[in-house]
BADREN-951292 format. One line per 2 residues: number of its first residue (from 1); their letters; for each residue x negated, y negated, z of C-alpha. Coordinates in steps of 0.5 Angstrom, whole numbers, plus 500, padded with zeros to 3 digits. Each point is the difference from the previous one (the first is absolute). Layout:
# BADREN-951292
NUM) A) X:Y:Z; ...
//
This chain:
# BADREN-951292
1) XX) 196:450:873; 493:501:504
3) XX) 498:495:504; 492:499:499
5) XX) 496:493:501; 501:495:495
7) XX) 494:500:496; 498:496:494
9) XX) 504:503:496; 507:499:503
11) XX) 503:492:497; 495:495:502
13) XX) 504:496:500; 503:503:507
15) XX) 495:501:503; 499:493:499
17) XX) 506:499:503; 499:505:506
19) XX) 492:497:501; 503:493:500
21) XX) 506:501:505; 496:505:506
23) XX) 493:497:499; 495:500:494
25) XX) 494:501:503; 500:503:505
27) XX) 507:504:503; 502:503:493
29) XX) 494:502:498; 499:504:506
31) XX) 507:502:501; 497:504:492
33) XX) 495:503:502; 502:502:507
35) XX) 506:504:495; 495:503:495
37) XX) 496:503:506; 507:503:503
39) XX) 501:503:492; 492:503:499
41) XX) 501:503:507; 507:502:499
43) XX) 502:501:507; 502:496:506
45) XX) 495:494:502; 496:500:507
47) XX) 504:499:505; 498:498:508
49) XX) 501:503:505; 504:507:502
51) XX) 502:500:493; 494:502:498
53) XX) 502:507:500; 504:499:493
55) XX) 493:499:497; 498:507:502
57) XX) 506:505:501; 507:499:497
59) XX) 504:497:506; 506:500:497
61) XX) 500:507:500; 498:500:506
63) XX) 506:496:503; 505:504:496
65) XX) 497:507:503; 501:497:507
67) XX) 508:496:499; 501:507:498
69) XX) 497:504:504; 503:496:506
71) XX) 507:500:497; 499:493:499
73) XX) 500:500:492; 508:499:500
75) XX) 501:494:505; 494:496:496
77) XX) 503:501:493; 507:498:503
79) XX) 497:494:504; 496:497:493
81) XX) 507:499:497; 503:497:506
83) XX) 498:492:498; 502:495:506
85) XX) 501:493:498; 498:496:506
87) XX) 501:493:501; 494:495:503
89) XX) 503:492:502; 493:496:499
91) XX) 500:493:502; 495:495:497
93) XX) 499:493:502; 498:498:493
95) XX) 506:504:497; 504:494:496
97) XX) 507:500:503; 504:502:494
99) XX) 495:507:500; 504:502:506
101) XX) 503:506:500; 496:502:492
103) XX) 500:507:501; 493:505:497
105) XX) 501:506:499; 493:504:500
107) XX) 499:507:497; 493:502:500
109) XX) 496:507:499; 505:503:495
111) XX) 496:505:498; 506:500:495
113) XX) 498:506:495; 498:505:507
115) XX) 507:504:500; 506:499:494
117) XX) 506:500:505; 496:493:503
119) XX) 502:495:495; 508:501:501
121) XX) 499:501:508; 497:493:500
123) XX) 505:497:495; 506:502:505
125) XX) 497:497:505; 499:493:497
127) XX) 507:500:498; 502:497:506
129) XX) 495:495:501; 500:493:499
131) XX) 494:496:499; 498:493:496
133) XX) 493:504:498; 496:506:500
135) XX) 493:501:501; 497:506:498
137) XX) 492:500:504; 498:506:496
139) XX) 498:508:498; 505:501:496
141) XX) 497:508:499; 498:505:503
143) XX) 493:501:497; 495:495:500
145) XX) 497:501:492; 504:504:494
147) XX) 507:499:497; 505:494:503
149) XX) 505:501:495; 505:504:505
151) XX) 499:495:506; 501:494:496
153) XX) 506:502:497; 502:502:507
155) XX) 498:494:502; 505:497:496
157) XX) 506:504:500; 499:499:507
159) XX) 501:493:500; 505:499:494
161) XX) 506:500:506; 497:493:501
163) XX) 502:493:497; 494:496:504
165) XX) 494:498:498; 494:505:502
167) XX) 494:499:502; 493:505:501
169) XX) 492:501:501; 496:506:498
171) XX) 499:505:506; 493:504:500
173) XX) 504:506:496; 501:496:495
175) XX) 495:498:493; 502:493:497
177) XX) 503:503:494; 506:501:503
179) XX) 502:492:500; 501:499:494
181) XX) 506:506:499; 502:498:506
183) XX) 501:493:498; 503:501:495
185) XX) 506:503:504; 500:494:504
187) XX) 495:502:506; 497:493:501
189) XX) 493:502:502; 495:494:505
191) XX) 493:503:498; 496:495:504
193) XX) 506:494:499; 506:497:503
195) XX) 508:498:497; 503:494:503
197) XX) 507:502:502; 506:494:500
199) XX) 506:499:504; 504:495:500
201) XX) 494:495:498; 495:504:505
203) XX) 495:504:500; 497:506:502
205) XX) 493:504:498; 500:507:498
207) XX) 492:502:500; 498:507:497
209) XX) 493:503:501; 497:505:497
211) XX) 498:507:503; 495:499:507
213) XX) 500:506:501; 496:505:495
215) XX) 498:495:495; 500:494:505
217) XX) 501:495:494; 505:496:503
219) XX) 498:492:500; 504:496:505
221) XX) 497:493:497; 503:502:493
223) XX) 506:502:503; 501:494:504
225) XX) 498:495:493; 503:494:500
227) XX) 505:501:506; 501:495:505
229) XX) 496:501:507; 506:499:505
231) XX) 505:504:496; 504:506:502
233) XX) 497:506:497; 502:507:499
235) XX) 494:506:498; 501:506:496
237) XX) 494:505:502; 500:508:499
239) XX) 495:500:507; 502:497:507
241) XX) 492:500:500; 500:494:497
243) XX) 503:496:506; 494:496:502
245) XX) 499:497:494; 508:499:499
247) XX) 500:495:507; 493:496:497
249) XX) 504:499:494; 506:497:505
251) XX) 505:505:497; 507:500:503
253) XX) 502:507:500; 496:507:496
255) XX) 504:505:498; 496:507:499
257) XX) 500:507:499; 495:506:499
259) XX) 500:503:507; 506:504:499
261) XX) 501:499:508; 496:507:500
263) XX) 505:504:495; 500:505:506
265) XX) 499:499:507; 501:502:507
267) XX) 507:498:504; 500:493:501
269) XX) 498:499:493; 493:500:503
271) XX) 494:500:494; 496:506:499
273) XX) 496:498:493; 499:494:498
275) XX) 494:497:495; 496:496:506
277) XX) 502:493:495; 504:497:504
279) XX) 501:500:508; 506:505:504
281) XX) 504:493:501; 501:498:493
283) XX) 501:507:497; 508:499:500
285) XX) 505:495:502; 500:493:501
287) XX) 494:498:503; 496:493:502
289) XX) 493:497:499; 499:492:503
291) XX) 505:496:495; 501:506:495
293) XX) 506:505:500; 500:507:497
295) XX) 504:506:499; 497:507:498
297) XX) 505:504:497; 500:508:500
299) XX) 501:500:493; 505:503:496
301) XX) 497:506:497; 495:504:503
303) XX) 493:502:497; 498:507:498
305) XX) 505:504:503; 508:497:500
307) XX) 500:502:509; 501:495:505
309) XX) 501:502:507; 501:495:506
311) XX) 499:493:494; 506:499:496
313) XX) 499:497:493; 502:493:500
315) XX) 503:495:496; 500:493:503
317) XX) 504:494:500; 496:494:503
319) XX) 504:494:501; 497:493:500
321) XX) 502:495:505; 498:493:502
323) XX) 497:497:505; 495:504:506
325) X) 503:505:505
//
């Protein structure tokens, strides 16, 4: 199964479907040209930044060479299949009183189809996690064009240990014809939408946005659709750089990913490489902006080469409670 753009000549119907739910006239039509220019030129979309060497030479190979040369390479690849689970308590004065204690589990940057052993080492990791709901905030492969076939099946015999419902946004490694086999597994995309949450006659708001990053097709007005103002609401997005927006919006609480907290830093956890999307004090971990609170995940898997150093791959188990703190 190859993974191009949907065209004219794939069902109508879905496509139909897909327009109608992430934005007919304006972010789908986007997001497929966006794709179709990624397949003509068959390589990486231009990045910010310091990143732009990718565009020049190969620096994954050059970062290869130098984990080995200096010894590293060992320690990294150990470090890629160490998946912590971290727990973050986050208090919400419009948080119902019978959402306290829900619990959120956040898995993000899978790049699941990067190295065979990945998969198995995720699952033994979940084994021991409880949760009322799995949030997935994007790519799920390794490449950002060409066959998805291995990181869907990954995905999902990653997450089939799990009887919760699952919730997910594209990331900016991912077309948009992986959502319907994704969901059709079960993976619930929020493609500029939101899903009402019920709890013993409560409510609580799960807002998804697509992709802010590269294909900048996310629409918080269509996401936030219908919703009372002055209720509580929690956002999927891929990139924290949409944080701004987030808290004019009046989220609650945004759950994000694509930094991968650096993948290999110095000591401390100190970023060396980032894309310039998003300023150092959103790039990992729990985070504030005005009312809006935040978290960054380092990610669970690893981009380009399966290395870590000095930032852990993470899963993470966010606890909602009632009331301000």
């Amino acid at each position: 199964m190859s993974d191009p753009p949907l065209t004219l000549d794939e069902s109508q119907a879905e496509l139909e479907r897909l327009a109608e739910r992430m934005g007919h006239h304006h972010e789908f039509e986007t997001r497929l040209l966006a794709e179709a220019r990624l397949v003509k030129k068959c390589g990486e979309p231009a990045t910010k930044g310091v990143f732009r060497i990718q565009n020049v030479v190969n620096f994954y190979g050059l970062v290869r060479f130098g984990l080995k040369v200096t010894g590293l390479w060992g320690r990294a690849l150990r470090n890629y299949f160490d998946i912590k689970v971290e727990f973050n308590e986050v208090w919400l004065d419009r948080l119902p009183a019978e959402f306290d204690g829900y619990r959120i589990l956040h898995i993000t940057d899978l790049h699941a189809d990067l190295h065979p052993e990945f998969p198995a080492a995720v699952r033994g990791v979940l084994a021991g996690v409880e949760c009322d709901l799995v949030a997935i905030t994007g790519d799920f492969r390794t490449c950002t064009y060409g066959d998805y076939t291995g990181a869907t099946l990954a995905t999902v015999n990653i997450l089939k240990g799990l009887s919760v419902p699952y919730y997910a946004t594209l990331g900016n490694h991912d077309f948009i014809a992986k959502v319907p086999p994704m969901e059709a597994a079960g993976i619930r995309f929020l493609l500029n939408e939101n899903v009402t949450l019920e709890r013993e006659g409560a409510v609580l708001h799960l807002v998804g946005i697509d992709d802010p990053n590269h294909y900048k097709t996310h629409n918080f007005k269509r996401a936030l659709s219908e919703l009372p103002e002055h209720t509580c609401k929690v956002l999927l997005s891929h990139s924290p750089e949409s944080f701004s927006e987030a808290e004019a919006y009046g989220i609650d609480f945004q759950m994000s990913g694509h930094t991968h907290g650096g993948q290999l830093c110095l000591p401390g956890g100190r970023v060396l490489v980032h894309d310039g999307s998003t300023p150092r004090k959103f790039l990992a971990g729990a985070w504030r902006h005005g009312r809006l609170q935040g978290y960054t995940s380092r990610g669970t898997g690893a981009c380009g080469l399966p290395v870590r150093l000095n930032c852990p791959a993470e899963v993470t188990v966010h606890t909602l409670r009632a009331g301000g703190r």
